[in-house]
N, C-alpha and C positions, 0 to 999 in steps of 0.2 A: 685375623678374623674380623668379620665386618656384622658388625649388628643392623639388623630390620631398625627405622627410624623414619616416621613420618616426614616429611618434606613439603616446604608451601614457601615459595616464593613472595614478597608484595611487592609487586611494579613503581615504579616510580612515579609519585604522586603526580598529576598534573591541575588536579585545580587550582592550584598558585598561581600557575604558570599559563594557563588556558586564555584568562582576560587580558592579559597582559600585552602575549603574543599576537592578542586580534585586534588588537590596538589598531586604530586608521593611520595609513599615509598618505605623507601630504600630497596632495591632490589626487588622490586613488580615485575619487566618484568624479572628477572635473575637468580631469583630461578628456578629451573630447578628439582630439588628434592621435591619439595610441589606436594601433590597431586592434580588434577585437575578432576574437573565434567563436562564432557562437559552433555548437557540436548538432549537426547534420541531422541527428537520430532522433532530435525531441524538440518536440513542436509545440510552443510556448502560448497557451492559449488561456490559461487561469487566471483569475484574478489576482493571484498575488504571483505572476511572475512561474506559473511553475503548473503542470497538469498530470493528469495518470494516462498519456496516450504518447503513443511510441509509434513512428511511422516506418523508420527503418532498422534493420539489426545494424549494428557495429558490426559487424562479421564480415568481411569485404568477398566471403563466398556466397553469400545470398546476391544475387544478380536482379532484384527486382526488388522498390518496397513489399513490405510485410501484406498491404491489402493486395497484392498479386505475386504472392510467395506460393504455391499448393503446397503447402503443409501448415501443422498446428503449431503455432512459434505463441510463447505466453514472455510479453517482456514488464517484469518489477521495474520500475524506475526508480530516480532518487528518492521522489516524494514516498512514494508509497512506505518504501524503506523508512525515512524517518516518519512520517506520521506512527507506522505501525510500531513504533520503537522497536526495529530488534537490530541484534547488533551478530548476530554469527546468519551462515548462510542455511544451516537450518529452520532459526526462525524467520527467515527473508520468503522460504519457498513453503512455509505453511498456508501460504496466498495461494497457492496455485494448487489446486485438484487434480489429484493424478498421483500426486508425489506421495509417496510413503519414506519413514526413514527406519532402519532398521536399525536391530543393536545385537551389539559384538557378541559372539559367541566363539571359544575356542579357535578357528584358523581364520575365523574373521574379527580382524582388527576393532580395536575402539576409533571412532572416527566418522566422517559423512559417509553414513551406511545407506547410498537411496536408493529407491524402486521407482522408477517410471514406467505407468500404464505394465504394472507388475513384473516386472523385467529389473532382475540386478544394473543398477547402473553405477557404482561404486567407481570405477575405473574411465568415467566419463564423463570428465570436467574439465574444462577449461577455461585456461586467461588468457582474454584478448586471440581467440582460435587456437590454443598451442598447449595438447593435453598437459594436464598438471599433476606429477606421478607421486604415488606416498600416500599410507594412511596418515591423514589429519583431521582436523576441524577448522574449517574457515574460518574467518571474522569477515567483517561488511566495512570496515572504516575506511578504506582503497578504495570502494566500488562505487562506481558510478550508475549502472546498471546490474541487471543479472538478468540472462536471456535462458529460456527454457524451450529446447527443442523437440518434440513429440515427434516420436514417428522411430523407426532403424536410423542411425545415425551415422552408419560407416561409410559413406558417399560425403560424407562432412568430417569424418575424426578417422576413417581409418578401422582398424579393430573398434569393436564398440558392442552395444548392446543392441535387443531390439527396440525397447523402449525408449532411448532420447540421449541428450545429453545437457548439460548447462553448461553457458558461457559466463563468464566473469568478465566486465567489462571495465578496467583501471580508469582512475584518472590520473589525467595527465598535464603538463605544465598548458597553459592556455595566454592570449595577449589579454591579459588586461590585470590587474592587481585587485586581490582582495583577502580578507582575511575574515576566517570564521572559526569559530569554537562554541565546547559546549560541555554541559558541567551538568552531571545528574547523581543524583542520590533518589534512593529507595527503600522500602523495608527489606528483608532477607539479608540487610548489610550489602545493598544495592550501590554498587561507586563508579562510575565512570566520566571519564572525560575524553576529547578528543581536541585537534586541531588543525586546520586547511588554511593554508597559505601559500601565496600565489605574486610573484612578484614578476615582471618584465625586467630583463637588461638590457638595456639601448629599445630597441625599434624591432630585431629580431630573433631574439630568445627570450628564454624564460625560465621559472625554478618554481619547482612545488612542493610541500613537504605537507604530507601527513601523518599525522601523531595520534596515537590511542594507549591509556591506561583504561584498567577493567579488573573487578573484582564484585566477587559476588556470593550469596549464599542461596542456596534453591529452597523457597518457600514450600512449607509442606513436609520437607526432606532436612531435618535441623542438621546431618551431619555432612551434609555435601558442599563443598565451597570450591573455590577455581579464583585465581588471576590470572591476566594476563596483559603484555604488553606490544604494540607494536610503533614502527616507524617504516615509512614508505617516502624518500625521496624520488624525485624527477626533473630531468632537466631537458627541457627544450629547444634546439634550435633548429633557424630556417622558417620561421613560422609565419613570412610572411611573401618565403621565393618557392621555387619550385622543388627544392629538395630539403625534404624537413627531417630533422631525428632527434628521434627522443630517448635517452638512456634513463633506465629508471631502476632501483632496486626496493624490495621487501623483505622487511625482517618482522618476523609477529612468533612469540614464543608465551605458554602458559605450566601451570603448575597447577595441579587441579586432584581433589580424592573423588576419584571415577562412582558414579553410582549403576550397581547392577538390578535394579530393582524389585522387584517380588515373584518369587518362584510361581511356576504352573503348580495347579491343584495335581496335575499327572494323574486321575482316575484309572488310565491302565496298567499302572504297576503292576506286574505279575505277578507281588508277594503282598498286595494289599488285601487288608482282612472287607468283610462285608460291610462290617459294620462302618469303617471307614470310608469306604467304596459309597457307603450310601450319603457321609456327611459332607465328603470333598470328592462330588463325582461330576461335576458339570463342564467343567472342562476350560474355566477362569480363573486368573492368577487367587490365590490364594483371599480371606476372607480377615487381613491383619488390617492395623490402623496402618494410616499413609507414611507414619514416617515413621514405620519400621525400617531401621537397617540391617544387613549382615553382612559387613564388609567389618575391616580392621581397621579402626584409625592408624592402628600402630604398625603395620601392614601394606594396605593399597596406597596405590600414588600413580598420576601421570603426567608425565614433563611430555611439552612438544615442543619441537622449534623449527623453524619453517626459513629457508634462505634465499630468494629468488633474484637473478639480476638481467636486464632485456634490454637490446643495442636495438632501437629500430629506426628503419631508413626508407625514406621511402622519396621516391622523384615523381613529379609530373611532367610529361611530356606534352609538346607543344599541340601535338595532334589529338590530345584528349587520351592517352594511354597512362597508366601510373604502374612502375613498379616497385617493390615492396619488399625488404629483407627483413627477416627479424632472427635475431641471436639469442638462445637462452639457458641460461646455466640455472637450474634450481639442488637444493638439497633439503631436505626434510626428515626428523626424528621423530619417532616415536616410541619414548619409552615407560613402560606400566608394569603396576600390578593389582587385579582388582579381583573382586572376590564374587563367581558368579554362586549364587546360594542353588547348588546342587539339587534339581528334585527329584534325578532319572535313580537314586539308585533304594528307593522305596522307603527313605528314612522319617519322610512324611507322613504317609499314612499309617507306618509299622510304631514309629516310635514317637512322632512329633516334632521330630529334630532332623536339619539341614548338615547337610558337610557341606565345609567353606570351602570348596574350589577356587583353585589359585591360579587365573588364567596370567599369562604374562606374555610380554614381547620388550627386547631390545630390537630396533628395528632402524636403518638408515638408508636412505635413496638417494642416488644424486642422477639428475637427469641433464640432457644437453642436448638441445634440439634446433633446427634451423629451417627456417621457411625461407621459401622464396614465392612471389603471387607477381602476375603482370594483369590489369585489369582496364575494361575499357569498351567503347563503343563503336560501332560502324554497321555502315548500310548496305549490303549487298541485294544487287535483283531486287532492289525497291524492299527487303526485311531488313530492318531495326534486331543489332543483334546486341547484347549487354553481356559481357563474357568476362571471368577470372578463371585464370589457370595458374597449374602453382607446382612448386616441387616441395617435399618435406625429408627430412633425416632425422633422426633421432635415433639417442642410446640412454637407456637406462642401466644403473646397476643398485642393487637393493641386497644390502646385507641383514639378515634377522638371525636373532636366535631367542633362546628364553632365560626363565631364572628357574635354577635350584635352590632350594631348600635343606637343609640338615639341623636337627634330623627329617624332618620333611611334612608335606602336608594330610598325611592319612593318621586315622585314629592309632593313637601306638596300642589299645588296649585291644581292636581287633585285627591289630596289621592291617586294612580294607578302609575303605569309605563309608564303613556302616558305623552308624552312632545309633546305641542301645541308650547311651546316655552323653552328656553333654558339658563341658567346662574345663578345669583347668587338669585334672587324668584325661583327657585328651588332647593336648595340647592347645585346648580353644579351638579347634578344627574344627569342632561340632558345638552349634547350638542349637536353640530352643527355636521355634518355630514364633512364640509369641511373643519372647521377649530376649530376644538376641541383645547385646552389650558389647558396641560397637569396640568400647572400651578397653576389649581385654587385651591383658598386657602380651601379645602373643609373639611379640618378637625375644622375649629371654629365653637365652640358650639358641636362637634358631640362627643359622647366618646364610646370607644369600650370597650367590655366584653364580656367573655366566654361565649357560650351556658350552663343555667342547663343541656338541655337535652345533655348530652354526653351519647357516643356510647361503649361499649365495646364488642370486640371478642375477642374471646379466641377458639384456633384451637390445635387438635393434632392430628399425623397421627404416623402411624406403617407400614414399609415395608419389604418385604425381594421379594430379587429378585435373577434370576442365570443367565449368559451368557453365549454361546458355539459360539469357533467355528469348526466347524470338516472336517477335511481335508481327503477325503477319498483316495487321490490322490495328485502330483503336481498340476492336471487342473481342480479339483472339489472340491467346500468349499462347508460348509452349515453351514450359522449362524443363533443361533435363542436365544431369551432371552423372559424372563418370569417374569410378576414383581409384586407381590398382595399385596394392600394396603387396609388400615382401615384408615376412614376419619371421625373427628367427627368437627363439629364446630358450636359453640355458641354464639349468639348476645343478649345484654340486651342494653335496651335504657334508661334512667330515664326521668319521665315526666317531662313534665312542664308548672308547672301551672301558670305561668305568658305571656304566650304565646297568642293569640286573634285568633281563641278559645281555650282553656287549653288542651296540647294531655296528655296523658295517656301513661304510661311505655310498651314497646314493648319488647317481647323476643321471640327469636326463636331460631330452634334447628335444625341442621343437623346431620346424621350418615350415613355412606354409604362403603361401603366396596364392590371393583370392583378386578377387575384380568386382565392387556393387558402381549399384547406378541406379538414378531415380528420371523420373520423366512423369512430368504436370500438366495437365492442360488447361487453362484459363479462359472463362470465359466470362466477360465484364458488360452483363446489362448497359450499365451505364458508366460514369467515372468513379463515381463514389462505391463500386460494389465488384463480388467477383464471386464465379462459381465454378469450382475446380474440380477435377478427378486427380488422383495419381496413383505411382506403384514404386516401393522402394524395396532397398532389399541392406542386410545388414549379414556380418561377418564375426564369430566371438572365438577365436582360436583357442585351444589350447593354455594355458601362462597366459591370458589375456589381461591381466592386473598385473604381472609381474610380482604374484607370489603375496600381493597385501590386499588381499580380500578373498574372496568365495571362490575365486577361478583361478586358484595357482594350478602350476606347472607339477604333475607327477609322472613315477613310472607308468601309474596307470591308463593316462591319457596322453603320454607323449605321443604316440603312433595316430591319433585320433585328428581326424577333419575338422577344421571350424564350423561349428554349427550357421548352420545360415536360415535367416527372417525372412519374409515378406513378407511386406503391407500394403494392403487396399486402403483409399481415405479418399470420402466425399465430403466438401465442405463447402462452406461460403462463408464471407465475409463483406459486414456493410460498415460506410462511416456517415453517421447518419445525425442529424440536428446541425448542420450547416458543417460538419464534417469533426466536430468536437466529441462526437461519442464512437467507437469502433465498436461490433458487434460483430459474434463470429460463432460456426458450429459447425460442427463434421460427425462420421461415423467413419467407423473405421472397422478391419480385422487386420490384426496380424496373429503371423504363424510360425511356427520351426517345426520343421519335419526332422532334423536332426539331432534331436534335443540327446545331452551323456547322459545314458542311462546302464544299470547294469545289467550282464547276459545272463542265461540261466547257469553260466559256471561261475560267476563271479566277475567275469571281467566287465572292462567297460567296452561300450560300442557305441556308435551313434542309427540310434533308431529309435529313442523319443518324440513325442510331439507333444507340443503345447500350441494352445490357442486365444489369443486375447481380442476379443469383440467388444466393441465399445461405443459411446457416444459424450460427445463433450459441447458445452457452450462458453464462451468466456464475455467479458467485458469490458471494455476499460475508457477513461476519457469523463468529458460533463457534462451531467445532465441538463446544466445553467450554469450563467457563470461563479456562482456560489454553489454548486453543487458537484460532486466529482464521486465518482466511482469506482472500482477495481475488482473485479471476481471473476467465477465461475465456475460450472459444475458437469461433474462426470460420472459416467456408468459403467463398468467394467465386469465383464462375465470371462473371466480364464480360469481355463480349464485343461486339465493334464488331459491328455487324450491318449498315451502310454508311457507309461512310465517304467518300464523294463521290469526285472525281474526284483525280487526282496527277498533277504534272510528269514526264515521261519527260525531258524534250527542256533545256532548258537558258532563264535568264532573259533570256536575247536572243531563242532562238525555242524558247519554251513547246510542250511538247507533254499533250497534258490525255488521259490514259486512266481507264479506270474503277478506280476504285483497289483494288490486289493485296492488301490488308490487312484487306480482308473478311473477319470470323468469327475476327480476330485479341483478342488479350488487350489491353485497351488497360493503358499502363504504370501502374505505381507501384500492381498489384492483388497483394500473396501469395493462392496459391489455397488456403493454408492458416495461420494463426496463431496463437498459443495463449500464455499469459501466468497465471502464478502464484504469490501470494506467501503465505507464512503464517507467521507466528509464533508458538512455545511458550512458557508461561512454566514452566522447568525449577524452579526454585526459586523460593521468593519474593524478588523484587527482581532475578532473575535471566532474561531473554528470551532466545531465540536464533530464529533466522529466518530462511529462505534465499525465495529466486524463482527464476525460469526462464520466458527467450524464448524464442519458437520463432518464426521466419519461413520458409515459402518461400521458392523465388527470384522474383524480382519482376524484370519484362519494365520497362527504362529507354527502351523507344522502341515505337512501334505496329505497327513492321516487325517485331517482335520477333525479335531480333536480335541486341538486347544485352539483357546480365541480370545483378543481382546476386545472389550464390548463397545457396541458404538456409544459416542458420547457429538454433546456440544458444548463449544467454547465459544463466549462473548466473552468481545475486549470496549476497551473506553478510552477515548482522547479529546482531550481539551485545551486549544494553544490558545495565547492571549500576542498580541504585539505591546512591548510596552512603549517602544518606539521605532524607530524605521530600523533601530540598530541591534535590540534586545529583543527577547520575546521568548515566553514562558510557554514549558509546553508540559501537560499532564497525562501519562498513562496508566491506564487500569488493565490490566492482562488477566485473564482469566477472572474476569470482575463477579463470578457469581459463588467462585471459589472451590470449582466441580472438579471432583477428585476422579479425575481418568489414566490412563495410558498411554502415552506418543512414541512407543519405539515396541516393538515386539516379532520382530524376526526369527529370532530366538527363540527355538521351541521350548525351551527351559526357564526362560522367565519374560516379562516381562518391564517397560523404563517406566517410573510414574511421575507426569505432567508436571510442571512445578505450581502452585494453586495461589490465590489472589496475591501480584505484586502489582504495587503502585509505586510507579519512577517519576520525578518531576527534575525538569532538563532546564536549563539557562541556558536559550543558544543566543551566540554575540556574531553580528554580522558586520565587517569594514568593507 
């Protein structure tokens, strides 16, 4: 028998170790004969070496820079990243409007839950081009960039969403030697350090190693804490003939007590008395102090571990062609259990008291995937063509199941989920609504084990796709890209007969094989500017996450079509103050006509539609050379336009009407956002810096019904140099200490914000 027992890792200290390793070598700054890489994509224009403007993506299928790309590309750089201090890619893409991040509920994982221009994008990330499969949580201590793609994605990744995807952009070994680190501390029990070193062997290789420890307590929230640790080697060679590769691996793994944050008020309980109905009827998480918990110490917990390894090769040829292979073996864990505070089953308004829902997953993925790209230029009939083409494979297989309980998680004194009352005669299952006791001892007597029935998927796809851009002229581009894929994916379940009642083994099958494509036309006043149309179009099969998020694979939509998007998007882009500022806006609609919705018998079918109309501005680059900037802001109006049929009647005897939530907001859309950071340099060696969020309130269910309310967040930075080598840098996050919301997907509750942390960082540069 195995007893419940909180679990927390501490990573392995590195500030000892941080100064040390960034110690200079001899002659790192003075060799003047080493060769040196600087990286293509960032255009070095700031005063201190470093700016927030991005000319081209890393992405070697974008065929044209970013000011003559037709679509909305939003790229974080390094700067932005460390000025803003954040260290997961959550907080990296709180910079960019548009993005929403959801949180777990039930079949969807704990993990980066996002929404792009309201569109699940969960299953649509990648590193270095090469989706990255598995619920996790990022970190940022690897990246070099993070590229943010707007628009249908599937002519770029394949199955995908309609809203976008993100790239993750690694570093990698580079010619020239240096070493950095950095050492922070903060309130909440705020620790982290990191370190980048970078060394040449002879004249044509090289070696990188990055290091990260991290641990933390979330301000506001006294019972939520997390470590974590990673290490990311790379090695370089060729880097300075025409065939270069780079082998590189990552490992990052944490231990963390998950926070599920504050239940919906739920006003429509159908067993709520009036009087209640009148006191919690607005349709906002609940009216408790911020750092209420209702999780278990004793109870929740979640381990991830993350394993990634990448062969890549790439040649140039004499004639200006370059091809490109990359090898990728990942695997990734995730394993939990966390306590979503239940509000669906009336316990709230009838009693005042929650049952602890015990959502869980053992969950394991290993992916392997292989690209091939050939990229390159030439002139036909007097057009200028810039073209990559490419083949991809890949296979995933993702094993999950969950945990049991004995004797289990419902109240024993009702057999049910209903708490009349609360504590230790119900096994702690049920508490108090105002003063829950993170505390209680709820694992004596209880013991956990694996689900028999575990899950397996097993996915494989085949793509080839091509990209142009064709310049018929200095003032007329036209890009268009074409991408066809074959999708198959496989679900077996094993029964299990120890279950009340016994289920029965479930398997199901998907295949599907679609074709998108996009097409832009460009047209450039002058050098510095571009005004573009385009039309894209996106694919979401079936199993399109492979079973770790929203869009797994069932009987019920095995037989079912890929939903398919399109997008209209007018925009322009200018680089403007001697080409140091970029400025940029579009409108847009996209659509799916095919949206899974259910028939009036219960089944599913595709004859949904959703509609996303919108308008966005962004920013980025300097105003002066002491002045830098980074933002911008967006409007989004989506809208369910049918949503099939709905349950009136009950799962004993179903009653299927046409569903009420026609022309409704579907969740997790602010219909307005905005995000802005800039930094001055007051003196020399001396910056200061502030930002500011701005959300709407954002609809947590399609009934819209529940909502979390808009809020704004201002942050604060302050770096000092103390020499060319050191230099202090200070953040205030959430500096006014406003107690919001940043995750609410979830029609059941609510994530709440972590509220005033101040980190101060030692970074050491060799």
């Amino acid at each position: 028998m195995s007893y419940i027992k909180s679990r927390k890792h501490s990573p392995a200290t590195l500030a000892a170790i941080a100064a040390t390793l960034a110690m200079p070598v001899a002659h790192a700054d003075n060799n003047a004969d080493a060769p040196e890489q600087k990286m293509q994509e960032v255009v070095v224009t700031g005063q201190n070496g470093s700016d927030f403007q991005v000319k081209k993506s890393a992405n070697d299928k974008f065929t044209a820079p970013l000011l003559d790309t037709p679509k909305a590309v939003t790229v974080i750089p390094t700067e932005v990243i460390a000025q803003t201090g954040a260290t997961s890619l959550t907080d990296a893409l709180r910079t960019v409007p548009g993005i929403t991040v959801g949180a777990a509920e039930g079949g969807q994982p704990v993990g980066d839950n996002l929404l792009i221009r309201g569109y699940n994008a969960q299953s649509d990330t990648y590193i270095d081009g090469i989706r990255d499969t598995g619920s996790q949580s990022r970190e940022i201590f690897d990246l070099e960039q993070i590229e943010v793609v707007k628009g249908p994605n599937s002519a770029y990744g394949g199955r995908s969403s309609a809203g976008g995807g993100v790239n993750l952009v690694s570093k990698t070994a580079k010619a020239e030697n240096f070493s950095n680190a950095s050492v922070g501390v903060g309130n909440a029990q705020y620790r982290r350090a990191t370190v980048d070193i970078n060394r040449m062997i002879g004249e044509d290789a090289a070696v990188r190693l990055n290091v990260m420890g991290h641990e933390n307590h979330v301000a506001g929230r006294d019972q939520i804490h997390g470590d974590r640790w990673g290490i990311a080697p790379t090695v370089a060679f060729g880097l300075t003939g025409p065939t270069k590769v780079n082998l590189s691996y990552y490992h990052m793994q944490s231990s963390e007590l998950p926070d599920s944050g504050i239940p919906f008020n739920n006003p429509f309980a159908t067993n709520a008395s009036a009087a209640n109905l009148a006191k919690n009827g607005n349709g906002t998480p609940m009216d408790v102090p911020r750092d209420t918990y209702y999780g278990l110490v004793d109870r929740d917990f979640r381990d991830t571990k993350s394993d990634i390894g990448t062969i890549d090769v790439k040649h140039d040829f004499r004639n200006g062609l370059a091809f490109r292979n990359v090898t990728r073996y990942g695997k990734t864990e995730n394993d939990y259990v966390y306590t979503q505070p239940d509000d669906s089953k009336g316990n709230v308004v009838l009693y005042g008291t929650l049952w602890r829902r015990a959502n869980s997953r053992v969950a394991e993925t290993d992916a392997l995937a292989n690209a091939s790209s050939l990229t390159g230029e030439f002139i036909a009939a007097g057009i200028k063509h810039s073209f990559t083409t490419g083949l991809e494979i890949s296979r995933e297989i993702t094993d999950r199941s969950t945990y049991l309980f004995s004797p289990g998680t419902n109240n024993p004194l009702t057999k049910t989920s209903t708490c009349p009352t609360a504590g230790a005669a119900t096994l702690y299952n049920c508490t108090t609504l105002l003063n829950p006791n993170p505390n209680d001892p709820w694992s004596a007597g209880q013991v956990r084990s694996v689900s028999p029935a575990a899950t397996n998927v097993h996915t494989n796809s085949r793509s080839a796709y091509a990209f142009d851009t064709i310049e018929f002229n200095p003032q007329w581009l036209l890009n268009v890209g074409l991408r066809w894929d074959q999708f198959r994916s496989a679900l077996s379940t094993a029964a299990n007969p120890a279950a009340t009642p016994a289920t029965a083994a479930v398997n199901a099958e998907v295949k599907s094989t679609f074709t998108n494509y996009q097409a832009g036309l460009v047209y450039k006043p002058a050098a510095n500017s571009s005004i573009y149309v385009s039309y894209g179009t996106s694919s979401t099969p079936p199993g399109n996450d492979g079973g770790e998020g929203v869009d797994g694979l069932t009987v019920a939509v095995k037989d079912l079509k890929p939903q398919d998007s399109k997008n209209f998007e007018l925009g322009t882009k200018w680089e403007v103050l001697a080409r140091r500022l970029s400025l940029s806006g579009a409108i847009f609609e996209s659509k799916m006509n095919n949206a899974r919705v259910s028939a009036a018998d219960g089944s599913s079918f595709n004859a949904g539609k959703k509609t996303v109309r919108g308008v966005e501005f962004g920013v980025s680059g300097s105003l002066a050379n002491n002045w830098q900037v980074f933002g911008g802001a967006t409007w989004l109006d989506a809208e369910v336009g049918d949503n099939g049929y709905t349950n009136v009647g009950t799962t004993a005897a179903p009653v299927w009407v046409k569903s009420p939530y026609d022309g409704n907001t579907f969740p997790g859309v602010p219909k307005t956002s905005a995000s802005l950071w800039t930094s001055y340099t007051v003196l020399p060696g001396l910056t200061i810096g502030g930002g500011v969020n701005y959300s709407a309130k954002i609809w947590a269910n399609i009934n819209n019904t529940k909502y979390v309310p808009a809020y704004t967040r201002l942050d604060a930075m302050a770096s000092y140099e103390v020499n060319k080598n050191i230099s202090l840098q200070l953040n205030v996050q959430n500096l006014t200490d406003k107690f919001y919301f940043d995750k609410s997907v979830s029609n059941h509750y609510a994530q709440v914000a972590a509220g005033r942390t101040a980190i101060l960082t030692a970074n050491f540069h060799y």
